[in-house]
C-alpha positions in Angstrom: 13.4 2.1 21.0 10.3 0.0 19.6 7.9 3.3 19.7 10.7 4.9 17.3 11.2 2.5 15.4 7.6 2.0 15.0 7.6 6.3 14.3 10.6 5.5 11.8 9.1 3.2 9.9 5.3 4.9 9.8 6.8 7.9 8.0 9.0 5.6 5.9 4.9 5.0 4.2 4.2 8.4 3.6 6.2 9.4 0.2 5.7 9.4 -2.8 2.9 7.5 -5.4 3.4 6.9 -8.7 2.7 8.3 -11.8 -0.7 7.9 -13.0 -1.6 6.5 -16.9 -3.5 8.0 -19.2 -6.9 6.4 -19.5 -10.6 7.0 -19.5 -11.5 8.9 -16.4 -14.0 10.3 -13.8 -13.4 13.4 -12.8 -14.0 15.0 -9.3 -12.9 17.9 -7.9 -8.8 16.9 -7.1 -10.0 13.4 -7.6 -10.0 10.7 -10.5 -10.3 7.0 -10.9 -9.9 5.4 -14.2 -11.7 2.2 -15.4 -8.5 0.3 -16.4 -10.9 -3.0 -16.9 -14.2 -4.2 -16.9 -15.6 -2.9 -13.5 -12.0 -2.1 -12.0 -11.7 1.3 -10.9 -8.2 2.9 -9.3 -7.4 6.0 -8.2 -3.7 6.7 -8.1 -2.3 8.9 -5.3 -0.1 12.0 -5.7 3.6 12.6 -6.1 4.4 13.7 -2.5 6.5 12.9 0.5 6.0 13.9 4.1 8.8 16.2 3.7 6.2 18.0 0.9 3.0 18.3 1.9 1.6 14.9 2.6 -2.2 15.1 2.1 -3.8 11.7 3.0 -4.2 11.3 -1.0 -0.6 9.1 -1.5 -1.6 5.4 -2.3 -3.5 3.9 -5.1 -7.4 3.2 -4.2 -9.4 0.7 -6.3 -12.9 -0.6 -6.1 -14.2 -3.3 -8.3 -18.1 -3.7 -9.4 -19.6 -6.9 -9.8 -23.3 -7.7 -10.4 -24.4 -7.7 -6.6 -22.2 -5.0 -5.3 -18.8 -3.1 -5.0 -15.8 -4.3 -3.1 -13.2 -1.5 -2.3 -9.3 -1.4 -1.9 -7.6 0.7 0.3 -9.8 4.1 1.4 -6.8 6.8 0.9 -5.4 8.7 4.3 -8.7 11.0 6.0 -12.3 10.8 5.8 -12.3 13.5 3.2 -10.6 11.3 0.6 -12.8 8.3 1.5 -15.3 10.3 1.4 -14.2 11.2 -2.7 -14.1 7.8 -3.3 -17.7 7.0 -2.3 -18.6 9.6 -4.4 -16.8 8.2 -7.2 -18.3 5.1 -6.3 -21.6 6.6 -7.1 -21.0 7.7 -10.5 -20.1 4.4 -11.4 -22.6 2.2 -9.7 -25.8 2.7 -7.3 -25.4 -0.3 -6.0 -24.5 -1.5 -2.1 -20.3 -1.5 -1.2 -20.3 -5.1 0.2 -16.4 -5.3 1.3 -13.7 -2.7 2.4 -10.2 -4.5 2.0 -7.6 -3.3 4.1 -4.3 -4.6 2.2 -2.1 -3.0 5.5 -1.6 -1.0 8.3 -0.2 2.1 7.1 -2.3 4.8 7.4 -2.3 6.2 4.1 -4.3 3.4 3.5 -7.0 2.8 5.9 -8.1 6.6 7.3 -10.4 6.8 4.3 -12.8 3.7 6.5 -15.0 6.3 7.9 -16.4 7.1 5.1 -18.0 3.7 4.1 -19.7 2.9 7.9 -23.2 4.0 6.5 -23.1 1.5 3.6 -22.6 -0.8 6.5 -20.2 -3.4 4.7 -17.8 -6.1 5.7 -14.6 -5.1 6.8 -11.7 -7.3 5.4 -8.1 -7.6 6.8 -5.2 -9.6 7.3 -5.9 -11.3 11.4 -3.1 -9.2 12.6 -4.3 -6.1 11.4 -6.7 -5.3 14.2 -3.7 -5.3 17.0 -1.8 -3.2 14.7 -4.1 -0.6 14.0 -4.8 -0.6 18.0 -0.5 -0.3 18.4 -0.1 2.2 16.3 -3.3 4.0 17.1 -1.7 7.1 19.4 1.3 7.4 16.9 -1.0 7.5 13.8 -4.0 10.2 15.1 -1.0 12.5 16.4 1.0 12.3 12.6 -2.3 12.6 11.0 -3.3 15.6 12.8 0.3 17.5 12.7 0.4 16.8 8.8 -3.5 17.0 7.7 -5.1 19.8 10.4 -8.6 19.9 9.3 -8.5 17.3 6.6 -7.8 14.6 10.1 -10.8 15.7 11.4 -13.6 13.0 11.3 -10.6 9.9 10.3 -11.3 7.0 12.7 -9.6 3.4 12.6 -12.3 0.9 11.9 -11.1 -2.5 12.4 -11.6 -5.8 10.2 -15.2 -7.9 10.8 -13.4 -10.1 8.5 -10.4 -11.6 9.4 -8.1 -13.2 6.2 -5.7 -15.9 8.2 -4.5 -18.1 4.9 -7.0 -16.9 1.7 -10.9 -15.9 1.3 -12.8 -15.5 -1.3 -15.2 -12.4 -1.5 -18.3 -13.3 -3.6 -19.7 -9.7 -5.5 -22.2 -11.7 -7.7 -20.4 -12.0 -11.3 -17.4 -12.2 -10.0 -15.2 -13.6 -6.9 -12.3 -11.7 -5.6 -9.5 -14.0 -3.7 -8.0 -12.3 -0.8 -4.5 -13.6 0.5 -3.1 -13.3 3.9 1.4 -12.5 3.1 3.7 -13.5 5.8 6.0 -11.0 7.3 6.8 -8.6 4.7 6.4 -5.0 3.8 4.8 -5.0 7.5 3.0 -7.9 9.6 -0.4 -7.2 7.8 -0.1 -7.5 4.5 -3.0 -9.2 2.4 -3.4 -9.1 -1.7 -6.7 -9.5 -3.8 -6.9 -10.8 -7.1 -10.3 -10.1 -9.0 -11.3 -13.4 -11.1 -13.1 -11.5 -14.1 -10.3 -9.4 -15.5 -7.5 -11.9 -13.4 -6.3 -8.3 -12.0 -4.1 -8.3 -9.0 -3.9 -5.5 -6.4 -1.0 -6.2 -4.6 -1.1 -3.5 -1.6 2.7 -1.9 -0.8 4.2 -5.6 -1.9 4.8 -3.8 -4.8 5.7 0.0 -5.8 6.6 0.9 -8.8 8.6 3.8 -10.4 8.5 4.8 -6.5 11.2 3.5 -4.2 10.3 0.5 -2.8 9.4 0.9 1.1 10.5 -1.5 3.5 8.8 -1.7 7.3 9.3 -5.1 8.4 11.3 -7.9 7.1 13.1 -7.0 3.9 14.1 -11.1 2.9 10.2 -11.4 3.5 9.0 -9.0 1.1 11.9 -10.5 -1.7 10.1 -13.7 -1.2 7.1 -12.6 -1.5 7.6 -10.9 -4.6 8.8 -14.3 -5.8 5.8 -16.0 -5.3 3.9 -13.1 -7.6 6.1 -14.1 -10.3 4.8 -17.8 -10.4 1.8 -16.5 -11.6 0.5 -14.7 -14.7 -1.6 -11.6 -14.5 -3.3 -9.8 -16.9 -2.6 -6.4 -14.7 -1.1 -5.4 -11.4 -2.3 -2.3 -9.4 0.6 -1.8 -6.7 0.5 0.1 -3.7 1.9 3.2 -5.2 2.4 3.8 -9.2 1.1 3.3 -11.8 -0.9 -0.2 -13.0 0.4 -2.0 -15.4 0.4 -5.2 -17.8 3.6 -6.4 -17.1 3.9 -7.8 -13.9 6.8 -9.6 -14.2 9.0 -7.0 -15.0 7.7 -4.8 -11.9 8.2 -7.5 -9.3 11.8 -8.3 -11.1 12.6 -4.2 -10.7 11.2 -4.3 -7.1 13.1 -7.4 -6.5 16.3 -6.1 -8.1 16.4 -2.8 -5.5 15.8 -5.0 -2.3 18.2 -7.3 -3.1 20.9 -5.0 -3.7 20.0 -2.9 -0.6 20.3 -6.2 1.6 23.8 -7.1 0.0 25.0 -4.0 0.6 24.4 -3.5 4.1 25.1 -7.1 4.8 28.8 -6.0 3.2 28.8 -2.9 5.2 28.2 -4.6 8.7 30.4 -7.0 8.2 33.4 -4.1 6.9 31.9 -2.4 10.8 31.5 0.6 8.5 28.5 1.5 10.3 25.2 2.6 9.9 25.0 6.7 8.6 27.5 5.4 5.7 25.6 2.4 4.7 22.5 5.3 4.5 24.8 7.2 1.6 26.1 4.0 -0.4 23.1 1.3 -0.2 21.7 0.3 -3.1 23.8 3.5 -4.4 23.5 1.9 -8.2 19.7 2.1 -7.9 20.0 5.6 -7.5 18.7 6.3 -10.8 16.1 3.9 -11.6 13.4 4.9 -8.5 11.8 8.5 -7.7 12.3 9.8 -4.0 15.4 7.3 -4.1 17.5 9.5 -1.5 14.7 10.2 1.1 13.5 6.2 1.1 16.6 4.6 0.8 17.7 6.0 4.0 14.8 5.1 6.1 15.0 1.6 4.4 18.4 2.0 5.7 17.6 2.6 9.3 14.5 -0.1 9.2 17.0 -3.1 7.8 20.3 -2.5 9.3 19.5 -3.1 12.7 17.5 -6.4 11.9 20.5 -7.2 9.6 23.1 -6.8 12.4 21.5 -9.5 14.6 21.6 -12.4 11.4 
């Protein structure tokens, strides 16, 4: 039962990104990243869901460039799209990548590692991520080569050689980047960063906008955490999936708005014993409209929070 809900919830991560701005770009072959401040780079993933042709290239990348080096985000889903973001890298900057930040386990986010072992950098992730990656290792490599073929070839885990248990801070010369370790939340590893130059905040799968939120672990978790994001004022936010934006507050209140509603409503439909496949067609059913990939997400958020929810 653990191994599928484990399989459940792994391709509950693989949907859809969001929408990318408009802004000044470098373009690659298939690939872009868009300076959306001084020395932050993102590259937002594509519009896609398992069911349509995932292609490792889902979740938004970042790197930021500071005076002694580069510090990167999330590596994308293979080695070939790591591989597009060192080469972006290089158009921006010749100098050294210092960090690779893990924000979580998912593997959209991490199979893109590979392609930075040469530059021989520090490895940064949450203390749990390292067990995770190792739990989910055999589940991952299989999905990645059924939905990928060729593109899988060459992906490796590489595990953290920095551990974040509370908070860090990364030092790239000009600039410091905090990294936060999240309790139980979107999953069991979840770290943010916050650059303390442009006071941006990348805030990992914590956050999706336009895209329906995804849930993995513990759904009151990742409402609180969103919470805590609110305390504080960024000048920009670069979620997990979608696109960034300047007003953070309004996309942690949307995120916030959608979980909240899905836990009311199947905490009403457990205790109505309405069952499970119906709480799948009427959660959250007034959110319908506001999120993209609603129908497809909402039911795997479904069967990821009811059973947790039946045992309150």
């Amino acid at each position: 039962m653990r191994n599928l809900m484990i399989t459940m919830s792994m391709l509950s991560l693989i949907g859809l990104a969001g929408s990318v701005n408009v802004a000044i770009a470098t373009e690659l072959p298939s690939f872009s990243v868009e300076n959306v401040s001084n020395g932050v780079y993102v590259h937002h993933g594509k519009h896609l869901d398992i069911d349509t042709g995932y292609q490792g290239d889902i979740c938004n990348i970042s790197f930021v460039v500071g005076s002694k080096g580069v510090a990167v985000i999330d590596t994308g889903g293979s080695l070939k799209v790591g591989n597009q973001l060192r080469d972006a890298i290089r158009k921006v900057t010749p100098l050294p990548v210092l960090y690779v930040i893990n924000t979580h386990v998912h593997p959209d986010h991490i199979y893109g590692n590979a392609a930075f072992v040469a530059d021989k950098p520090q490895f940064v992730g949450h203390d749990k991520l390292a067990s995770s990656m190792h739990a989910r290792h055999d589940q991952y490599e299989r999905l990645n080569a059924k939905l990928l073929l060729d593109d899988a070839k060459g992906s490796a885990q590489i595990t953290p050689t920095v551990i974040v248990k509370t908070s860090l801070e990364l030092d790239l010369g000009d600039r410091k980047l905090v990294v936060t370790a999240h309790p139980v939340a979107h999953t069991n590893t979840d770290i943010s960063v916050v650059d303390s130059k442009t006071n941006t905040l990348f805030t990992g799968d914590l956050l999706f906008i336009e895209r329906t939120p995804v849930v993995e672990a513990d759904v009151k978790g990742l409402i609180a955490e969103l919470e805590k994001f609110k305390a504080f004022s960024y000048s920009q936010v670069v979620p997990g999936h979608g696109p960034t934006t300047k007003d953070g507050m309004t996309a942690f209140s949307n995120a916030q708005r959608y979980l909240s509603q899905l836990l009311a409503d199947i905490r009403t439909n457990i205790k109505q014993n309405q069952g499970m496949e119906k709480a799948m067609d009427t959660a959250a059913a007034t959110e319908k409209d506001k999120w993209l990939l609603f129908d497809v997400a909402n039911r795997r958020n479904v069967n990821t929070i009811y059973p947790a929810l039946e045992w309150e």
